[in-house]
Structure formats: structure tokens, C-alpha cells
N, CA, C and O atoms as a GROMACS GRO file, in nm:
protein
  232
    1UNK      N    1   0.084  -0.118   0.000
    1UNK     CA    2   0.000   0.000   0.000
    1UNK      C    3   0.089   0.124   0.000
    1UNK      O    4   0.203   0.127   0.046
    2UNK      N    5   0.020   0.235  -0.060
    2UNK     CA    6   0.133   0.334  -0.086
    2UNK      C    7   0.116   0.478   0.024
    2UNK      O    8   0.015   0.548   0.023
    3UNK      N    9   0.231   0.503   0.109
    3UNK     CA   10   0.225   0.620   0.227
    3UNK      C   11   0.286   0.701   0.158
    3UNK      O   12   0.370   0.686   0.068
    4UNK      N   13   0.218   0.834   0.225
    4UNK     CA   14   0.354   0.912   0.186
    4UNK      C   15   0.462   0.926   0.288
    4UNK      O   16   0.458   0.911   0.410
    5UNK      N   17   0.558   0.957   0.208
    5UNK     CA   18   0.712   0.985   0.277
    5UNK      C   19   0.748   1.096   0.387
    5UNK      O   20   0.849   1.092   0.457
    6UNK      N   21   0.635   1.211   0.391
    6UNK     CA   22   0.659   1.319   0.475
    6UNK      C   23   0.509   1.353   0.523
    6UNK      O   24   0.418   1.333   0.443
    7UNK      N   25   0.481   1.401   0.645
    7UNK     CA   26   0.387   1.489   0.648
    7UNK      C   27   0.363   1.619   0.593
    7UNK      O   28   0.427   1.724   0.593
    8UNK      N   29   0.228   1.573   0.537
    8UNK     CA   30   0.152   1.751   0.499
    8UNK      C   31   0.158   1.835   0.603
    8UNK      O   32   0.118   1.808   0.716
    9UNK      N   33   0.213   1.950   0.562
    9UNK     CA   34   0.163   2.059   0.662
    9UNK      C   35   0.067   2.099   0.653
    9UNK      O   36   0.004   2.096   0.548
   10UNK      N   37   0.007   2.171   0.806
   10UNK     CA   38  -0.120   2.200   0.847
   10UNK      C   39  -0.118   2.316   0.748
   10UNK      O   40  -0.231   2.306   0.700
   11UNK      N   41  -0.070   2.405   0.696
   11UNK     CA   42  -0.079   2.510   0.572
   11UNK      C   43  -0.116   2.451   0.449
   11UNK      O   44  -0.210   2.493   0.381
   12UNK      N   45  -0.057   2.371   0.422
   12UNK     CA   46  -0.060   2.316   0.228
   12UNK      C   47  -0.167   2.220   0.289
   12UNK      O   48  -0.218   2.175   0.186
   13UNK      N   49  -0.217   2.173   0.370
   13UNK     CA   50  -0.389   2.135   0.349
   13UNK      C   51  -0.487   2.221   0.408
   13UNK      O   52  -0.597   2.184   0.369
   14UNK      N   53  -0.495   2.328   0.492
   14UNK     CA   54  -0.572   2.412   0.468
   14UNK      C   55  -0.634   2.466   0.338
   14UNK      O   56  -0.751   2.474   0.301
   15UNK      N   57  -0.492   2.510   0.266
   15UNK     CA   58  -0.485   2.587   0.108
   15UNK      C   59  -0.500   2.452   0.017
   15UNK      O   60  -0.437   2.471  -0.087
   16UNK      N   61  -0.544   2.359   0.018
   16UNK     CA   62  -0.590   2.266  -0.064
   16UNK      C   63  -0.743   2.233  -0.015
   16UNK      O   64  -0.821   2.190  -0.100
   17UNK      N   65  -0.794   2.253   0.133
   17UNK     CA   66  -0.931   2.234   0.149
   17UNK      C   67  -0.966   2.390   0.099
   17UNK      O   68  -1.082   2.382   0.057
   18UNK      N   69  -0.926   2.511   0.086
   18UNK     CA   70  -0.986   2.611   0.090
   18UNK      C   71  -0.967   2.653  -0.083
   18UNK      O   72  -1.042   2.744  -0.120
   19UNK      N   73  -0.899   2.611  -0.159
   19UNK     CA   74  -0.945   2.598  -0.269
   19UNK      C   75  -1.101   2.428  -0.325
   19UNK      O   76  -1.174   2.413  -0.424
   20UNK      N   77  -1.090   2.386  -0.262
   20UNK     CA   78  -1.154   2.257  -0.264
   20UNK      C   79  -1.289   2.365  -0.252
   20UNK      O   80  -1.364   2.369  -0.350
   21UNK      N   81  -1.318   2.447  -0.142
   21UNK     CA   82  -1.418   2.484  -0.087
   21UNK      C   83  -1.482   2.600  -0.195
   21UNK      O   84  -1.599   2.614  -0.231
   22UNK      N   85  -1.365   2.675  -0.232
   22UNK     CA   86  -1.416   2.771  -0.319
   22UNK      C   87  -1.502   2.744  -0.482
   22UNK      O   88  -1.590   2.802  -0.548
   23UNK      N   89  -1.409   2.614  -0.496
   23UNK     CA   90  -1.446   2.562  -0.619
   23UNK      C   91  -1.561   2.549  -0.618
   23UNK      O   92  -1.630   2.617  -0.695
   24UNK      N   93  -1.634   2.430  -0.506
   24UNK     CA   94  -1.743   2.424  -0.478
   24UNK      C   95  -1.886   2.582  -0.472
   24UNK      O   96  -2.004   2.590  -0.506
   25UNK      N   97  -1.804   2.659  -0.424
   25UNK     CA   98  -1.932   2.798  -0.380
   25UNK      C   99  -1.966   2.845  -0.541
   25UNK      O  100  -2.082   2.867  -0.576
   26UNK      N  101  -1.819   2.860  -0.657
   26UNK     CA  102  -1.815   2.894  -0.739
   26UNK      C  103  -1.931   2.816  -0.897
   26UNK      O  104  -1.995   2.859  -0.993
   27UNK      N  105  -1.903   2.714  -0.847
   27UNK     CA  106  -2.004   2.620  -0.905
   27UNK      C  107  -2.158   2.645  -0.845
   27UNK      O  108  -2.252   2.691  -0.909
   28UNK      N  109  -2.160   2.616  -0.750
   28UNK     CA  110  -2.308   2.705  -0.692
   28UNK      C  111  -2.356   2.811  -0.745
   28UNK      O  112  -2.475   2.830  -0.768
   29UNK      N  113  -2.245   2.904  -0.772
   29UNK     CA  114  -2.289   3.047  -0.809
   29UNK      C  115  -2.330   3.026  -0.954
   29UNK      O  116  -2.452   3.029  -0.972
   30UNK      N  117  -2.273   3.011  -1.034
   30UNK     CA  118  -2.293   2.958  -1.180
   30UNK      C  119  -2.420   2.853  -1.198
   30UNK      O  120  -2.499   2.865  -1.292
   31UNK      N  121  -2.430   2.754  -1.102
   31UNK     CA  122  -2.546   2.665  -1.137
   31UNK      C  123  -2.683   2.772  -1.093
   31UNK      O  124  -2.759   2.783  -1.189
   32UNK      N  125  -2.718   2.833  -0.999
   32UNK     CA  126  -2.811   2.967  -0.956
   32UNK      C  127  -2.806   3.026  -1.012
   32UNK      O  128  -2.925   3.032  -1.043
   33UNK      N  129  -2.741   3.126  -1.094
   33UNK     CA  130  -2.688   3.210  -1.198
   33UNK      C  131  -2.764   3.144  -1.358
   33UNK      O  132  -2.820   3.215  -1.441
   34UNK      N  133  -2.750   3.009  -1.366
   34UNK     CA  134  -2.796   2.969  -1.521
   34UNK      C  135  -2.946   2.927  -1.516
   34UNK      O  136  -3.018   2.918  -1.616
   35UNK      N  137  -2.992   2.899  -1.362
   35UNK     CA  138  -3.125   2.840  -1.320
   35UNK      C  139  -3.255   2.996  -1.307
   35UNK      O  140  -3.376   2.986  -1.292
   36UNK      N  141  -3.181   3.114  -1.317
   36UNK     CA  142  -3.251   3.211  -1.296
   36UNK      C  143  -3.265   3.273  -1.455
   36UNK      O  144  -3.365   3.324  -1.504
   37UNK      N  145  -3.161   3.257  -1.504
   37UNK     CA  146  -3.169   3.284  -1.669
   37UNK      C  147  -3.239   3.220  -1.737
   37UNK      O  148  -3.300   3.275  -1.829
   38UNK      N  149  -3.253   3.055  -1.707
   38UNK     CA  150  -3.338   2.999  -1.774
   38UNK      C  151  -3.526   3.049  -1.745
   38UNK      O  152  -3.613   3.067  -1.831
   39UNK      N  153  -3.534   3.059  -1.622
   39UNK     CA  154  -3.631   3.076  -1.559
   39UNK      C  155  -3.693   3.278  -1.615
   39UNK      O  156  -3.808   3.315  -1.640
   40UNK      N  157  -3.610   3.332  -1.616
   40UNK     CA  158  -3.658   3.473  -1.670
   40UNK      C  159  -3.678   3.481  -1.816
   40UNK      O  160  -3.750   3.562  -1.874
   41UNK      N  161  -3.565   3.334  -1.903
   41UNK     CA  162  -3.659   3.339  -2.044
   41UNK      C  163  -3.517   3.414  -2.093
   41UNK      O  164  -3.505   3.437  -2.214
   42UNK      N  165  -3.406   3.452  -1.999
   42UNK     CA  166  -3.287   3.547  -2.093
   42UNK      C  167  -3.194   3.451  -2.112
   42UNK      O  168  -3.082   3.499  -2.095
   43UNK      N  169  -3.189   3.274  -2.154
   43UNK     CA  170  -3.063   3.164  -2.145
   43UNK      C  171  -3.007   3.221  -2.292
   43UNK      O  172  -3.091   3.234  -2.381
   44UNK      N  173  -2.905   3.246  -2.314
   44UNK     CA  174  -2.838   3.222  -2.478
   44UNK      C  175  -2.754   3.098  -2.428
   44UNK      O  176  -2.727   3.087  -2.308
   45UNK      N  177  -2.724   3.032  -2.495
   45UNK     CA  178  -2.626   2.950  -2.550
   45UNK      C  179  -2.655   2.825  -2.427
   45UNK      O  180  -2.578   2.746  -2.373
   46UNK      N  181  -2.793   2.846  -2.414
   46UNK     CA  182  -2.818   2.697  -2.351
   46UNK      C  183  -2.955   2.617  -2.323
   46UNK      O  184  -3.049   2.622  -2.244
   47UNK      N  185  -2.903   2.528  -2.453
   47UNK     CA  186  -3.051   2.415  -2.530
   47UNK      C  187  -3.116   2.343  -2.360
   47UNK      O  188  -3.062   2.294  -2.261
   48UNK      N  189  -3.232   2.367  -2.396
   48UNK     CA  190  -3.310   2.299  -2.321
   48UNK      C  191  -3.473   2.206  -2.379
   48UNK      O  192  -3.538   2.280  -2.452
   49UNK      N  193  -3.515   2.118  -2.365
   49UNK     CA  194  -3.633   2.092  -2.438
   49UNK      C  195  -3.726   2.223  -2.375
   49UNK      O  196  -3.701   2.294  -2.277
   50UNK      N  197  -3.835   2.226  -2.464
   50UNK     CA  198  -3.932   2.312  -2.459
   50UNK      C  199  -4.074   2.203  -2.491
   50UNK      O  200  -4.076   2.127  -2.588
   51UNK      N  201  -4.194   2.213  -2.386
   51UNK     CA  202  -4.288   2.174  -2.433
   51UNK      C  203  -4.411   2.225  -2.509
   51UNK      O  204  -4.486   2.315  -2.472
   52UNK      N  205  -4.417   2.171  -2.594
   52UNK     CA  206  -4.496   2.242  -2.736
   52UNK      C  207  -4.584   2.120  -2.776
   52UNK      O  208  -4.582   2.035  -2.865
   53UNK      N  209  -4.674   2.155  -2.650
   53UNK     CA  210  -4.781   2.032  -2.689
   53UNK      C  211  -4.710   1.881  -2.663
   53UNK      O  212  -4.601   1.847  -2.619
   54UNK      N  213  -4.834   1.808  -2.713
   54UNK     CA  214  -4.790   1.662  -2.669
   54UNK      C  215  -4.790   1.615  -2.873
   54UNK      O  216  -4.880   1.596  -2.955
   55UNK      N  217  -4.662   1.614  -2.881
   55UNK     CA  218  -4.619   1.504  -3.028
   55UNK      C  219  -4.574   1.423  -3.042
   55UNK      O  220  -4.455   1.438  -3.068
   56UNK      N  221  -4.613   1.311  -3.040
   56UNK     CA  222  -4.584   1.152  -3.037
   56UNK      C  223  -4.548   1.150  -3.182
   56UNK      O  224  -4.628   1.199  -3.262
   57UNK      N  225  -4.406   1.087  -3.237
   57UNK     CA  226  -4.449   1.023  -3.313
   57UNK      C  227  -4.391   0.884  -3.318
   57UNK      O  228  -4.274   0.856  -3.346
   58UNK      N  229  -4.464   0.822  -3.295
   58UNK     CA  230  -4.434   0.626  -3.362
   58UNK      C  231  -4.462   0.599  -3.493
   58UNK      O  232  -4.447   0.485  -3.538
   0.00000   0.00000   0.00000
């Protein structure tokens, strides 16, 4: 099984959870951000189905 050779410092994993963390808020912001655009009707450049009646075809 593979260890590592040295301990992490309590710094270089802070600054690896606190980018971890930001990534995360940043993605939040963008997924809320595209869910309100879609929802006001202003999305460019992002396909969504639209329902336009019921069209079956078999």
C-alpha cells in the first residue's frame, strides 16, 4: 500500500481544502446564476427541451 514519505503541513492542506471549498461555492454560483436565466426566459447559449404540446411520433 502506498504512504507518503513526509507529512503535509497543516498550511498546504488548509490551502488545498480552501481551494476545494471555493471551487465548490463557485459552481453554486454559476449553477443559480444559469437556473434564474433559464427561468426569466434570458438563457443564450443553452438548449433545453421546450414543451410544445404533446407530439408523439411512432
Amino acid at each position: 500500500m502506498a504512504v507518503p514519505k513526509k507529512k503535509t503541513s497543516k498550511s498546504k492542506r488548509n490551502q488545498r481544502h480552501a481551494i476545494w471549498k471555493a471551487k465548490a461555492a463557485t459552481a453554486a454560483e454559476r449553477a443559480l446564476s444559469l437556473g434564474k436565466s433559464v427561468l426569466s426566459g434570458r438563457a443564450q447559449g443553452f438548449v433545453y427541451p421546450m414543451d410544445e404540446g404533446d407530439e408523439d411520433d411512432d
